[in-house]
C-alpha positions as CSV (number, residue, x, y, z in Angstrom):
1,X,0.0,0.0,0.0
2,X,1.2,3.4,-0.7
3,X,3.0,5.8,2.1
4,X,0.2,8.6,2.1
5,X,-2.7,6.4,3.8
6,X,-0.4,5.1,6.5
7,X,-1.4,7.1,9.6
8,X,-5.4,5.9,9.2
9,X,-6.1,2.8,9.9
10,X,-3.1,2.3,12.6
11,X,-3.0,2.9,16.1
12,X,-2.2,6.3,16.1
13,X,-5.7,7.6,14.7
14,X,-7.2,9.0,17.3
15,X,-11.1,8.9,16.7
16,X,-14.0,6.5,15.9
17,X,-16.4,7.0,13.3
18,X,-19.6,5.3,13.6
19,X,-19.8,2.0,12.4
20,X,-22.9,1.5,10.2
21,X,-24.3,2.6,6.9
22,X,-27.5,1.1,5.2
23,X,-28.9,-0.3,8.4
24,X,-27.9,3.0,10.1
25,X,-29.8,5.1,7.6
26,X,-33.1,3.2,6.2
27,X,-33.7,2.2,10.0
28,X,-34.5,6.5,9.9
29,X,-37.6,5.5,7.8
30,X,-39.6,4.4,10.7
31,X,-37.7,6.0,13.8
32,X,-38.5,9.1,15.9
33,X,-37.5,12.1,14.9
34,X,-34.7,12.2,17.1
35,X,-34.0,9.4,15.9
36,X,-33.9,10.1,12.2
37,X,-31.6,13.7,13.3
38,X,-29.3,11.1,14.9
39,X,-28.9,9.6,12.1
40,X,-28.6,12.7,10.0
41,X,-25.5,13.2,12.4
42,X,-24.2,10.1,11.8
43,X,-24.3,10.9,8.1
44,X,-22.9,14.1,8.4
45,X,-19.6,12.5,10.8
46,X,-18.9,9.4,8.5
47,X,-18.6,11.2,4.8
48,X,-18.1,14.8,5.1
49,X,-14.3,14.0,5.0
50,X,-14.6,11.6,1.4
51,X,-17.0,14.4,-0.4
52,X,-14.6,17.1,0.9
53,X,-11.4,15.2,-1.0
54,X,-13.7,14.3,-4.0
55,X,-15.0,18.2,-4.1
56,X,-11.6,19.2,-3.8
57,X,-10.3,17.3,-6.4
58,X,-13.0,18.6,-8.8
59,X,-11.4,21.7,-8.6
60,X,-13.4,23.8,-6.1
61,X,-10.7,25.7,-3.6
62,X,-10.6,25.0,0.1
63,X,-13.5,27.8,0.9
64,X,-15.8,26.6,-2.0
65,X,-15.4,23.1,-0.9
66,X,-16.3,23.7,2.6
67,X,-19.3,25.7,1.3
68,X,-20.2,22.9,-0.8
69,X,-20.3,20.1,1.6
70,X,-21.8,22.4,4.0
71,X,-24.4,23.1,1.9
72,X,-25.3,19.2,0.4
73,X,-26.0,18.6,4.1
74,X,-28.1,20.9,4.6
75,X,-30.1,20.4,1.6
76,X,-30.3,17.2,3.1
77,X,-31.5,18.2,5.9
78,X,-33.9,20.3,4.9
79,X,-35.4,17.2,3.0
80,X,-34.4,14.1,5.0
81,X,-38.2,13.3,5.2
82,X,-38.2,13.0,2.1
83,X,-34.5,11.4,1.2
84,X,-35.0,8.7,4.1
85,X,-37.7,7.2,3.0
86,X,-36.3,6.8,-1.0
87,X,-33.2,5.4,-0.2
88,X,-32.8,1.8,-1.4
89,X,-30.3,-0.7,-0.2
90,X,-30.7,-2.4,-3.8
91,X,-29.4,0.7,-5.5
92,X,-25.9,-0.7,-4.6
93,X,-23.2,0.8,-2.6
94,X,-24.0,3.4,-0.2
95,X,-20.9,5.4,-1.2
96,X,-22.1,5.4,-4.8
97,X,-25.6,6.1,-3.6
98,X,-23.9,9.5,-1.4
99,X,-22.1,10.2,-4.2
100,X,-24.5,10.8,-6.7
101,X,-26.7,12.9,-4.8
102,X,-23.3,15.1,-4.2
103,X,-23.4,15.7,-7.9
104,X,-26.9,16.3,-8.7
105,X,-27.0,18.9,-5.3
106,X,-23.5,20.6,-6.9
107,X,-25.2,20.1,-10.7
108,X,-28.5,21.4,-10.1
109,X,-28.8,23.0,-6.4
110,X,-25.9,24.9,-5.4
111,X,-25.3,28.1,-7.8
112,X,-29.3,29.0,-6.8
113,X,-28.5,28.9,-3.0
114,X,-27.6,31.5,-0.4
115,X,-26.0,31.4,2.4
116,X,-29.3,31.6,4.2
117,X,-30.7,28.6,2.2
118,X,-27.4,27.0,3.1
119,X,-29.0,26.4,6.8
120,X,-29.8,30.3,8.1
121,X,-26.1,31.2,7.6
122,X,-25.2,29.3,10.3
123,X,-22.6,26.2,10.0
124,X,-24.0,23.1,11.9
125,X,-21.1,21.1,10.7
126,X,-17.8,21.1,11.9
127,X,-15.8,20.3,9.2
128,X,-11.9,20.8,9.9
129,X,-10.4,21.8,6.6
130,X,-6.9,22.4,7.5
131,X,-6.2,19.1,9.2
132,X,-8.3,17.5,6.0
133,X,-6.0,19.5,3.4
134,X,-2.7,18.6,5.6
135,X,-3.7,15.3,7.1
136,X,-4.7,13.3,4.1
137,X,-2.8,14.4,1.1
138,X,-3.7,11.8,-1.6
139,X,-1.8,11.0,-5.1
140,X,-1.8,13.8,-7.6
141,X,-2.8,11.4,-10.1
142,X,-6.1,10.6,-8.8
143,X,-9.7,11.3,-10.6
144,X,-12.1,12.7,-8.1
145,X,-14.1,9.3,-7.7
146,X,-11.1,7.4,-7.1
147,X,-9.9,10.1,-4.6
148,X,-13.3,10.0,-2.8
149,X,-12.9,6.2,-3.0
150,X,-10.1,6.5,-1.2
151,X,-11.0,8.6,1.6
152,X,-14.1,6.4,2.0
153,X,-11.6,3.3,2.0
154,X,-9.3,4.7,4.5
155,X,-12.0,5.7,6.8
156,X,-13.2,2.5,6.8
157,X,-10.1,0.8,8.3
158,X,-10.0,3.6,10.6
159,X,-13.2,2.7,11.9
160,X,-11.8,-1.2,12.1
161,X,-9.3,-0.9,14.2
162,X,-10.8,1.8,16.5
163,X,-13.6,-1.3,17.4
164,X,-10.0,-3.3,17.7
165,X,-9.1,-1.1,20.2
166,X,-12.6,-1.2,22.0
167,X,-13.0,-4.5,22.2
168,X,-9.4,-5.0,23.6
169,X,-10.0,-2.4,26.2
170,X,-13.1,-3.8,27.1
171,X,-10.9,-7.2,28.1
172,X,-8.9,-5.2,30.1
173,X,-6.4,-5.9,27.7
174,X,-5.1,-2.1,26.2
175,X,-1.5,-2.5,27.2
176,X,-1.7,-6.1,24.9
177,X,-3.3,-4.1,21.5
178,X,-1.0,-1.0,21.7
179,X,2.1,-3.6,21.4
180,X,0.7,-5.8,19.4
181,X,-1.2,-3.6,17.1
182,X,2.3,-2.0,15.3
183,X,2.7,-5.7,13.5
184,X,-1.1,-6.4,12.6
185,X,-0.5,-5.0,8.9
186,X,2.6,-6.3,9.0
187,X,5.4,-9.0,9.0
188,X,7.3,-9.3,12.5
189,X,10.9,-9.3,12.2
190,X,13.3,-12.1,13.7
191,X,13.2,-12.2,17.4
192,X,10.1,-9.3,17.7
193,X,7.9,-12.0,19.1
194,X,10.3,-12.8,21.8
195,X,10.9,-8.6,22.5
196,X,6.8,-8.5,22.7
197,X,6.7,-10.9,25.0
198,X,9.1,-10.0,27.7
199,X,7.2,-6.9,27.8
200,X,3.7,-8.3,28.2
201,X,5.1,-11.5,29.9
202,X,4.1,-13.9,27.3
203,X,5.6,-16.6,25.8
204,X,7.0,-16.0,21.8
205,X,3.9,-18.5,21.0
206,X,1.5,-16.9,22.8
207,X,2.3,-13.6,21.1
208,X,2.2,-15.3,17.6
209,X,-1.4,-16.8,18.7
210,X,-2.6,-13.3,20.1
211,X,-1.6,-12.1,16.6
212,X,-3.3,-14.6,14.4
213,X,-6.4,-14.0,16.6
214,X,-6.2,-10.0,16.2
215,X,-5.8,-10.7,12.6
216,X,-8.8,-12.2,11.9
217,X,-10.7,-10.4,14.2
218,X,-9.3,-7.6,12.1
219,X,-10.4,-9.2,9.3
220,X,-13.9,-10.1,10.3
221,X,-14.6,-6.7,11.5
222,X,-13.6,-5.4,8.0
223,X,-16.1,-7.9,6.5
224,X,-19.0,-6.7,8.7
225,X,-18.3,-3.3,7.3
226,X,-18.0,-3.7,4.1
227,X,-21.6,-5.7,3.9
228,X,-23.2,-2.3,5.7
229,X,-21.6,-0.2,2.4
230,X,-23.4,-2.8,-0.1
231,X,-26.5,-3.8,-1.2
232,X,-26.3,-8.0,-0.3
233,X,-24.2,-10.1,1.4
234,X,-22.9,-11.4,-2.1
235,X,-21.4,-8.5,-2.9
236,X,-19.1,-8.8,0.4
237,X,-16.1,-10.6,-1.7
238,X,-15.9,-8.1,-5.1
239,X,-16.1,-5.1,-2.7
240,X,-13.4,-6.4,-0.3
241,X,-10.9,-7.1,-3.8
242,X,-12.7,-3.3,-4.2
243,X,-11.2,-1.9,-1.4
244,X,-7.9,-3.8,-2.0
245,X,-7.3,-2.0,-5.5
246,X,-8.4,1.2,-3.7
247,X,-5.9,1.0,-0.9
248,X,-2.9,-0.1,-3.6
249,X,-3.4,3.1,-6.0
């Protein structure tokens, strides 16, 4: 995998994104709403950061972008009676899904809107630009969709390994994930068991075994997230070589 997504995803990202997609959003059709504005929220937290690099790499400056985004969102909210209750898990990927109403709200929405359209001039999402622009500095060389896909992808193994983390601190077991997690994506070198284990007081087998388990625990968890992104559970395998490709460009 390339150098420029290597802080997401590890153990030195320091927040977690929420953790569904469909299920999160057509459970809105039928909820509260509070809960449907939770949801909303949700929406807001777990893509603002892929439409911003996709907008971005459209051409749209920093300011522009963060209008933009700002502004889909509140569009959205301003109909999320109406969105919830069209959405359609069978209309394929949720990212795909997101992404098209992105470009029919920049196509056909934005250059009629004010500020005051844009939410009462008021910005009800905290979008943090300069860490975005700084932070996650993609390949030149890729489109806008494949940046986007990108972001998306990374975000998604961000979220992974921050339910890693929680489930290992809800064992009581921190101090065993922030040593072992540095060699999850990665081949240990000679005698790095053994160094792992003096530390945690574990035998150089045990720490292999701990490893095979966080790895597939890794690996499931991935799984569970990728079926919340499509529409069936078919679909699983072609979007996991999907996010693969993604991760290599």
């Amino acid at each position: 995998m390339a150098n420029d997504h290597s802080t997401e995803g590890t153990c030195a990202t320091p927040r977690l994104l929420p953790t569904t997609h469909w299920t999160q959003v057509l459970a809105a059709r039928d909820a509260s709403e509070t809960k449907a504005r939770e949801a909303f929220a949700w929406l807001c937290e777990a893509y603002w950061r892929p439409l911003y690099v996709y907008l971005r790499r459209k051409g749209n400056d920093v300011e522009r972008t963060e209008d933009l985004v700002q502004g889909f969102f509140a569009h959205l909210l301003s109909r999320s009676e109406h969105w919830f209750s069209h959405v359609d898990r069978t209309q394929g990927r949720f990212r795909s899904y997101l992404l098209g109403a992105v470009d029919f709200y920049v196509r056909d929405q934005w250059q009629r809107e004010t500020a005051a359209k844009r939410g009462g001039g008021k910005r009800f999402l905290y979008i943090d630009a300069q860490d975005e622009e700084s932070h996650w500095d993609l390949p030149r060389h890729l489109t806008p969709v494949e940046a986007y896909e990108k972001r998306w992808a990374l975000a998604l193994l961000d979220r992974v390994m921050r339910l890693l983390e929680q489930e290992y601190r809800d064992r009581g077991k921190s101090a065993c994930f922030e040593m072992l997690c540095p060699h999850l994506l990665k081949e240990a070198g000679a005698g790095t068991y053994s160094e792992v284990g003096r530390k945690l007081g574990m035998s150089e087998g045990a720490v292999a075994q701990e490893i095979r388990r966080m790895k597939e625990r890794y690996g499931g968890l991935v799984r569970s997230e990728i079926q919340e992104t499509v529409g069936s559970p078919a679909e699983v395998e072609d979007e996991l070589r999907h996010l693969m490709g993604i991760l290599a460009q």
